[in-house]
C-alpha positions as CSV (number, residue, x, y, z in Angstrom):
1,X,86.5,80.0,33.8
2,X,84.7,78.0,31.8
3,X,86.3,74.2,31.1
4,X,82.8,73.7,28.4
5,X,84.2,72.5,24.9
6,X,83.8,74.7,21.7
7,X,84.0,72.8,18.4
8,X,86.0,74.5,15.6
9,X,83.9,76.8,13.5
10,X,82.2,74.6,10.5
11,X,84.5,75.6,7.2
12,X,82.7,77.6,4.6
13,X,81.3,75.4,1.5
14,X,81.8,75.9,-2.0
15,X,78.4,75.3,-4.1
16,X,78.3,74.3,-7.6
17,X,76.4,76.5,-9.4
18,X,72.7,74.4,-10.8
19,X,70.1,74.4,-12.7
20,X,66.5,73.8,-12.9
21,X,65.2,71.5,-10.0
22,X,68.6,71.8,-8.4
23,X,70.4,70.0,-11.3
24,X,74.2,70.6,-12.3
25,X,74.3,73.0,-15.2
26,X,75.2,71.1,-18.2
27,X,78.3,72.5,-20.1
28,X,79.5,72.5,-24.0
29,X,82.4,70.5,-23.2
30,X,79.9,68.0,-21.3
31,X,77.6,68.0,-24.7
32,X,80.1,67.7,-27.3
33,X,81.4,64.6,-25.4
34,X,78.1,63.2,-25.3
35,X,78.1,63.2,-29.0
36,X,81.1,61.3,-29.4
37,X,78.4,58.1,-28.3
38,X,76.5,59.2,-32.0
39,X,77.9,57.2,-34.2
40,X,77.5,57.8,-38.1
41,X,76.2,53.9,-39.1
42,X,77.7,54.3,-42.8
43,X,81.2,55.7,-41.6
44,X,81.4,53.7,-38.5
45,X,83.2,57.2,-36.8
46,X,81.5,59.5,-34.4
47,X,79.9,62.7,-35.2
48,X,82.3,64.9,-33.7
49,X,85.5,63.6,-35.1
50,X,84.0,63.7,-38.1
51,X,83.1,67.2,-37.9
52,X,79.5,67.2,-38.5
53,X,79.2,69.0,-35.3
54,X,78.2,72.8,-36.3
55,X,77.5,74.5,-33.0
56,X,76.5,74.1,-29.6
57,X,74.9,76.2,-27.3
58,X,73.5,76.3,-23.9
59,X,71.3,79.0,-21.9
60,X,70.0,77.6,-18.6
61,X,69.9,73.5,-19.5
62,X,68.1,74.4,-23.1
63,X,70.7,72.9,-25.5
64,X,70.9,73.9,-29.1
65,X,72.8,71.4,-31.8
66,X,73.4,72.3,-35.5
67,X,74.5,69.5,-37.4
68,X,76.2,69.4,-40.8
69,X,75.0,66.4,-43.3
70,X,76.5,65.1,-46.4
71,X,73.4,66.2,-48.3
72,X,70.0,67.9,-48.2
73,X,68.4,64.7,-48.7
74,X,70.2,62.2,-46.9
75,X,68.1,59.2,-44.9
76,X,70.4,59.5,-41.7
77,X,68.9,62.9,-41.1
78,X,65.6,61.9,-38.9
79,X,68.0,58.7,-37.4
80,X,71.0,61.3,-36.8
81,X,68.6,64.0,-35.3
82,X,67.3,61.1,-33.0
83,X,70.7,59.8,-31.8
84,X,71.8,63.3,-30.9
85,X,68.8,64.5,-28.5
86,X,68.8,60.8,-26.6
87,X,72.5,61.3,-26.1
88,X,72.4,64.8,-24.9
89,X,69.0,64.4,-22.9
90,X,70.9,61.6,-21.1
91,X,73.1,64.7,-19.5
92,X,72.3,66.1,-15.8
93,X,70.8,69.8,-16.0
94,X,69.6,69.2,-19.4
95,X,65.6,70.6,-20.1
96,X,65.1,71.0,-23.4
97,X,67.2,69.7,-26.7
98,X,67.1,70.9,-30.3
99,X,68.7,69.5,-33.5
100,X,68.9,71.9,-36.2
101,X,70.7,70.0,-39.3
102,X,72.2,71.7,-42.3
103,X,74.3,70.4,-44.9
104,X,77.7,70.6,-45.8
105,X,79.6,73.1,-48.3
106,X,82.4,71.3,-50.6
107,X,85.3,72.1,-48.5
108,X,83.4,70.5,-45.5
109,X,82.5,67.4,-47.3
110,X,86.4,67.1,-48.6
111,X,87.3,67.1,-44.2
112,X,85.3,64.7,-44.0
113,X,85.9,62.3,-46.2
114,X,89.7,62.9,-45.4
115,X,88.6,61.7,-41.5
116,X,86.9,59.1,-43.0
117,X,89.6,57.4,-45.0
118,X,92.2,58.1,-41.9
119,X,90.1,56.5,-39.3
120,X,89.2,53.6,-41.2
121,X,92.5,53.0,-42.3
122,X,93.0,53.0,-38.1
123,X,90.5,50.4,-37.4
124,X,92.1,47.3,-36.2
125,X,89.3,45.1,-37.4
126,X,88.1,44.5,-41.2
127,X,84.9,42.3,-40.6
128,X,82.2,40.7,-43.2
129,X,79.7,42.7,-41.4
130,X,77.7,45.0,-44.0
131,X,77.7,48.3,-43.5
132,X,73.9,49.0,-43.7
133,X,73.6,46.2,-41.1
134,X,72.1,46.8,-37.4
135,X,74.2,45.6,-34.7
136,X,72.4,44.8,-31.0
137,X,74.5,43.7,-28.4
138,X,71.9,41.8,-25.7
139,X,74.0,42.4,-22.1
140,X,73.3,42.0,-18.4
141,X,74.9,42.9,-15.4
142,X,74.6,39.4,-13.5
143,X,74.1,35.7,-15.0
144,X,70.9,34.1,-14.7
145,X,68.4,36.7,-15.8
146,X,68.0,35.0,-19.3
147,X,70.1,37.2,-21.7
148,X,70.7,34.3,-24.1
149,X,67.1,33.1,-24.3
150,X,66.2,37.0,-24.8
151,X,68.9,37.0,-27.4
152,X,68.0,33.6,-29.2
153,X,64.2,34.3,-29.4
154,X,64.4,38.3,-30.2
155,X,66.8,37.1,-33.6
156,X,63.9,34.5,-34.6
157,X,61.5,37.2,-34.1
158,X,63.6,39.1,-36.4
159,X,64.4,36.5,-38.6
160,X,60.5,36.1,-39.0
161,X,60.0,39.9,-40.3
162,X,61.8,38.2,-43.7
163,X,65.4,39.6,-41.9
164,X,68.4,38.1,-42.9
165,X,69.8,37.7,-39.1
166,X,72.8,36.8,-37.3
167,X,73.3,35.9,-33.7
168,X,77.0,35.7,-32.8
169,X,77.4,34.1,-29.5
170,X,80.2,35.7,-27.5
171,X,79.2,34.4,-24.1
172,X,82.7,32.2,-24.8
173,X,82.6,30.7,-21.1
174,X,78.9,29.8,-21.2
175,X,78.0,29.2,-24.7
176,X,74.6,28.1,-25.4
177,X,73.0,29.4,-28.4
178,X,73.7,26.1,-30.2
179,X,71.6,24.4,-27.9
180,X,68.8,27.2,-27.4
181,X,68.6,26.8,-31.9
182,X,69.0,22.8,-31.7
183,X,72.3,23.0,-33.9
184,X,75.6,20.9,-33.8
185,X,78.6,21.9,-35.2
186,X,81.6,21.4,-36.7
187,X,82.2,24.8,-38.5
188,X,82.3,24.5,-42.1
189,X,85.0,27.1,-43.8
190,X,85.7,28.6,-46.8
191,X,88.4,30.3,-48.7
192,X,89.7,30.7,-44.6
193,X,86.3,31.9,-43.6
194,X,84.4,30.1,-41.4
195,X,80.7,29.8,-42.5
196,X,77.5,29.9,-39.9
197,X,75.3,27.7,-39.3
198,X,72.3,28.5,-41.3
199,X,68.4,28.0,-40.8
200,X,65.4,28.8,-42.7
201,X,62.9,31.3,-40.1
202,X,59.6,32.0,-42.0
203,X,60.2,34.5,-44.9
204,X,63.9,35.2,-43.0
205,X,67.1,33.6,-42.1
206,X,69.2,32.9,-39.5
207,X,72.8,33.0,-40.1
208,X,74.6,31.4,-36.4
209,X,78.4,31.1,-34.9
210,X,79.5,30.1,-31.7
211,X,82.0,28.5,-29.7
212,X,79.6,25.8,-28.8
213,X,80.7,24.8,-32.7
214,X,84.4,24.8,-32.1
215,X,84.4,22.6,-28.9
216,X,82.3,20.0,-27.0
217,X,79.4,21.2,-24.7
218,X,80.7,20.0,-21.6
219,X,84.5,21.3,-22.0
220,X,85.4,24.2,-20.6
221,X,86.7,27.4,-21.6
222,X,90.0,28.6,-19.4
223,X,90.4,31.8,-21.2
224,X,90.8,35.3,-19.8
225,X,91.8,38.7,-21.1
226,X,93.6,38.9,-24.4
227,X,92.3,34.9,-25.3
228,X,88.9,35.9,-25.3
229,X,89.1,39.5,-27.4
230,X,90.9,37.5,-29.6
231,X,88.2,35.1,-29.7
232,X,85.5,37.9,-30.5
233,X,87.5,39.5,-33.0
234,X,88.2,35.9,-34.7
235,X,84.0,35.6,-35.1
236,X,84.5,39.3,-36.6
237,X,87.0,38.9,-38.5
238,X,87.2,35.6,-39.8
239,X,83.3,34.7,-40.4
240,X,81.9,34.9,-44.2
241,X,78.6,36.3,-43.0
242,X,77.5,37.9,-46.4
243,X,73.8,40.0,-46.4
244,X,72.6,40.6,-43.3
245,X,69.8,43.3,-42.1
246,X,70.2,43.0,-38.0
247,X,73.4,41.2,-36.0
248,X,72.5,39.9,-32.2
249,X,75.6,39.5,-30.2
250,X,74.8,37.5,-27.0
251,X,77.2,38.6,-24.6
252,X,78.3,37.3,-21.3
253,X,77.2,39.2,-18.6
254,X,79.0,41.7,-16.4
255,X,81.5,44.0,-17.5
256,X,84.7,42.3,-18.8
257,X,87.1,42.4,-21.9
258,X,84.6,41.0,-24.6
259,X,82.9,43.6,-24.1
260,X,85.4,46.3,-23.8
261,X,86.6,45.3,-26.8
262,X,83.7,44.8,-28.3
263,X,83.2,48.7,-28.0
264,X,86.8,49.3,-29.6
265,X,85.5,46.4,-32.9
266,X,82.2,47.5,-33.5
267,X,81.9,50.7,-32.1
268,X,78.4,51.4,-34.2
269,X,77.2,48.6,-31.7
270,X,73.7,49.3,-29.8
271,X,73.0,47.9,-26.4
272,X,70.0,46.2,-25.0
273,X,70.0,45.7,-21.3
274,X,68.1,42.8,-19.9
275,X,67.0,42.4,-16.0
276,X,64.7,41.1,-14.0
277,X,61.6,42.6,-12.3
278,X,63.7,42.9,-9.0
279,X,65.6,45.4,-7.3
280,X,68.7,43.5,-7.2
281,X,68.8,42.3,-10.6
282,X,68.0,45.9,-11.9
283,X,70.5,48.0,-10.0
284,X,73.6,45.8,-11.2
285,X,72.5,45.8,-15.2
286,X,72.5,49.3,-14.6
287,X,76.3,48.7,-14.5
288,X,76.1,47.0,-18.0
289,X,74.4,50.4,-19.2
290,X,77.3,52.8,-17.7
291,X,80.0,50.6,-19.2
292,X,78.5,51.0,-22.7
293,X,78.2,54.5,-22.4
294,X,81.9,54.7,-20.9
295,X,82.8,53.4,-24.3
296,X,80.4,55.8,-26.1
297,X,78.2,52.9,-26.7
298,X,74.7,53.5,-27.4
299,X,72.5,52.0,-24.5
300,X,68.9,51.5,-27.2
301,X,66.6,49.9,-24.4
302,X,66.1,47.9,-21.9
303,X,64.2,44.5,-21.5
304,X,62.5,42.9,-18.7
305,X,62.8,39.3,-18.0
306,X,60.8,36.7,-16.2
307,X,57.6,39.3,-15.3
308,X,54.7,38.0,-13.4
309,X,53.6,34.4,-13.7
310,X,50.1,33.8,-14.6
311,X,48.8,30.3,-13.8
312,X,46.1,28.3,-15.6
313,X,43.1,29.9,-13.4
314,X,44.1,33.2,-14.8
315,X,45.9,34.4,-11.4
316,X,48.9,36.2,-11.5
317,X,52.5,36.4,-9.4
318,X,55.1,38.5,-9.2
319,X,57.6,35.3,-8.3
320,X,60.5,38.2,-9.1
321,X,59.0,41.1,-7.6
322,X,58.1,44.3,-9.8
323,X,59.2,47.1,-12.3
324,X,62.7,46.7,-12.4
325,X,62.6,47.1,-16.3
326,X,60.4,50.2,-16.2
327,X,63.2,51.9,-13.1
328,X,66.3,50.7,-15.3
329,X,64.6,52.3,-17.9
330,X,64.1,55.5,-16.4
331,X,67.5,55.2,-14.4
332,X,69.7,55.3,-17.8
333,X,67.6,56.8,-20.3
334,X,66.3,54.3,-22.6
335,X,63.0,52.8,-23.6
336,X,61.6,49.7,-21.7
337,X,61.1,47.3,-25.5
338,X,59.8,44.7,-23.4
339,X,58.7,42.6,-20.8
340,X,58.7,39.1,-20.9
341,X,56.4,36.9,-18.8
342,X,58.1,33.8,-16.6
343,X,56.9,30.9,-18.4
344,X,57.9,27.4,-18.2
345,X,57.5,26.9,-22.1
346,X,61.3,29.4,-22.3
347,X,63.0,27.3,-20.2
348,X,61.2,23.8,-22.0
349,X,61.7,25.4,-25.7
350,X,65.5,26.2,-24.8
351,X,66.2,22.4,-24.2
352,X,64.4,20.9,-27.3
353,X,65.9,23.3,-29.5
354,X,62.6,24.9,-30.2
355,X,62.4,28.7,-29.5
356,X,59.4,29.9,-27.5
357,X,59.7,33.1,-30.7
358,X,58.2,30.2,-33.1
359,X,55.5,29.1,-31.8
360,X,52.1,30.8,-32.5
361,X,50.2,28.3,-29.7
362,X,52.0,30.2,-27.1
363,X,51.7,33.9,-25.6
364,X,55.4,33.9,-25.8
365,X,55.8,34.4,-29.6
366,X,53.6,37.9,-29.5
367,X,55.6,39.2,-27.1
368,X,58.7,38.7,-29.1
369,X,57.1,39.6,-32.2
370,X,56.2,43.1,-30.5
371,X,59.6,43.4,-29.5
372,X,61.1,42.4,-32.7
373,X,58.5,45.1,-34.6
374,X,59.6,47.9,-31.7
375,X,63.2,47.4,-32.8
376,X,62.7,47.4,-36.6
377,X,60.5,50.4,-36.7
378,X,61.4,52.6,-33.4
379,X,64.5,52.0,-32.0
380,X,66.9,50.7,-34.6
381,X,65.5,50.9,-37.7
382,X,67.4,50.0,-40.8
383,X,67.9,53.0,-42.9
384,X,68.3,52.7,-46.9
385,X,71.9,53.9,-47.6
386,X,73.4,55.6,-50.9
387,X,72.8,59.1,-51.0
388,X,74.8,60.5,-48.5
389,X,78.1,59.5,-47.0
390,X,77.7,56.2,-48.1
391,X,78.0,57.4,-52.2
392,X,80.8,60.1,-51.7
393,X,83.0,57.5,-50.0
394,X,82.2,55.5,-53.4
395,X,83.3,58.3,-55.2
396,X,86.6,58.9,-53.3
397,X,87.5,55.0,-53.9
398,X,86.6,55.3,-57.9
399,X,89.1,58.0,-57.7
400,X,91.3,57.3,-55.1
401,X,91.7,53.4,-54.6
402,X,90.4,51.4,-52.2
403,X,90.6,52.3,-48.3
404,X,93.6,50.7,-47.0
405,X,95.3,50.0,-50.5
């Protein structure tokens, strides 16, 4: 008799069917969820529940989108069409993406106008923030990688395009955009708004609010949880902003409440994810990424900080190691805007109040400028409004009243 010992027979596994290359197949139900991250930027709703969302099919990872505009003619249409295929290609199993658009009959266009009133009559915030305007949020995973210096110089950069821009610091616990522009408070207010700090940029302006405005620079901030929303949605809600082409949000890093409920104010919002060239760094912003897309925020790009030092003989380190822009980049799906060198003159323009974006002498201010011409022409272009949705909410208030009346 044998005493040998016989393992219990291995059970039998269940496989997932795939596709291509051994990816999960991608479903209709995983794609029209994926949509509901496109966001129409006149109506501030997504594209699903507005029900622009035609038809979806799938055969073997090729997905095929029809999407129903306003009008024939409408500007959103290229802008629309590129939202959709970035969100969708952003699915496992996915090969191929095509965006057939179409427009809308009359009883279509009445649905949507009805969702339109209904969910902004829903919307717990009523900002100064223009329609037409761009809003890029500038987030990190960790502190220390340089977000608000990224987020300081890219609105000057901006600003120097002849933008109007803001830059709303919401980094409440580490405020330091006052510093980074060389402005003191106190906040001036109007009619109960308060009104930013302003400052000539070239052809452009730059329109700026912060806590560092409300309190001193060396007191801190206790707040937590429903305190610091709050705080956000009191920037929001209660700053006269008036015209404005682009809005930079510097916000703190990780993955908190501001900007949980940042996704809930502002849900047109656009990410830009900042790291640094090294593994570490680049693995937890790719945390920052998921949490925008959790709240069906679109992640626009990445951008590399504090990149290989070149000294005055022309040789060049790699203090932070290497390409952890370029693998965040491919990680999540998004463009790599930019990468921008470690240099001393950041750290030195930051303490005078001078940023590195303004000044020509320095191989700083091209790199910003390239990054600020990306954004305005490739990845979040403004897009002239009026034709479309835009008008036939103008035409429901002539007739109608006011949302919200």
């Amino acid at each position: 008799m044998s005493n040998s010992f016989q393992p219990p027979a291995a059970p039998v596994e269940q496989f997932t069917p795939t596709g291509p290359a051994g990816a999960a197949s991608v479903s209709t139900d995983a794609v029209r969820t994926a949509l509901t991250g496109v966001i129409d930027p006149e109506l501030g709703t997504d594209i699903v529940e507005l029900g622009m969302v035609r038809e979806i099919a799938v055969d073997k990872g090729a997905v095929s989108i029809e999407v129903a505009l306003t009008a024939a003619a409408c500007p959103l249409r290229d802008q629309l069409r590129t939202d959709v295929e970035r969100q969708v290609r952003a699915l496992p199993g996915v090969r191929s993406v095509e965006v057939r658009t179409g427009v809308m009959d009359a009883g279509e266009r009445s649905a949507l106008m009805a969702r339109a009133r209904l969910k902004a009559q829903e919307r717990a915030v009523t900002t100064d923030i223009p329609a037409r305007a761009k809003v890029l949020a500038i987030a990190s995973g960790k502190g220390g990688v340089g977000k608000s210096s990224i987020s300081v110089n890219l609105a000057v950069a901006l600003a120097r395009r002849g933008l109007v821009v803001g830059l709303l610091d919401a980094d409440v616990w580490g405020h330091s955009v006052p510093r980074l522009l060389g402005m003191d408070g106190p906040v001036q207010a109007r009619a109960g708004k308060m009104i930013p700090f302003e400052r000539v940029v070239g052809a452009g302006l730059l329109k700026v609010i912060s806590m560092g405005f409300l309190s001193g620079e060396d007191e801190a901030i206790m707040w937590r949880g429903l305190m610091l929303n709050r705080a956000v949605q009191h920037f929001l809600e209660d700053v006269r902003w008036g015209a404005l082409d682009y809005l930079v949000i510097d916000l703190p890093p990780g993955t908190g409440d501001v900007q949980m409920g940042l996704a809930r104010m502002i849900p047109r919002t656009e990410v830009l994810v900042v790291t640094t060239p090294n593994q570490a760094a680049q693995k937890v912003a790719g945390r920052a990424a998921d949490m925008a897309r959790r709240g069906h925020i679109r992640v626009a790009g990445v951008i590399e900080n504090m990149s290989a030092f070149t000294c005055e003989h022309g040789e060049s380190y790699e203090i932070f190691g290497s390409g952890g822009g370029q693998r965040l980049a491919e990680q999540i799906g998004a463009p790599l805007i930019g990468a921008v060198p470690l240099d001393a003159n950041l750290a030195a323009g930051g303490d005078t109040g001078m940023p590195v974006a303004l000044d020509d002498a320095g191989p700083l201010a091209a790199v910003f400028a390239a990054m600020a011409e990306r954004v305005t022409t490739e990845i979040s272009p403004l897009v002239e409004m009026g034709t479309c949705s835009a008008r036939l909410l103008e035409r429901v208030e002539e007739a109608l009243g006011p949302i919200g009346a």
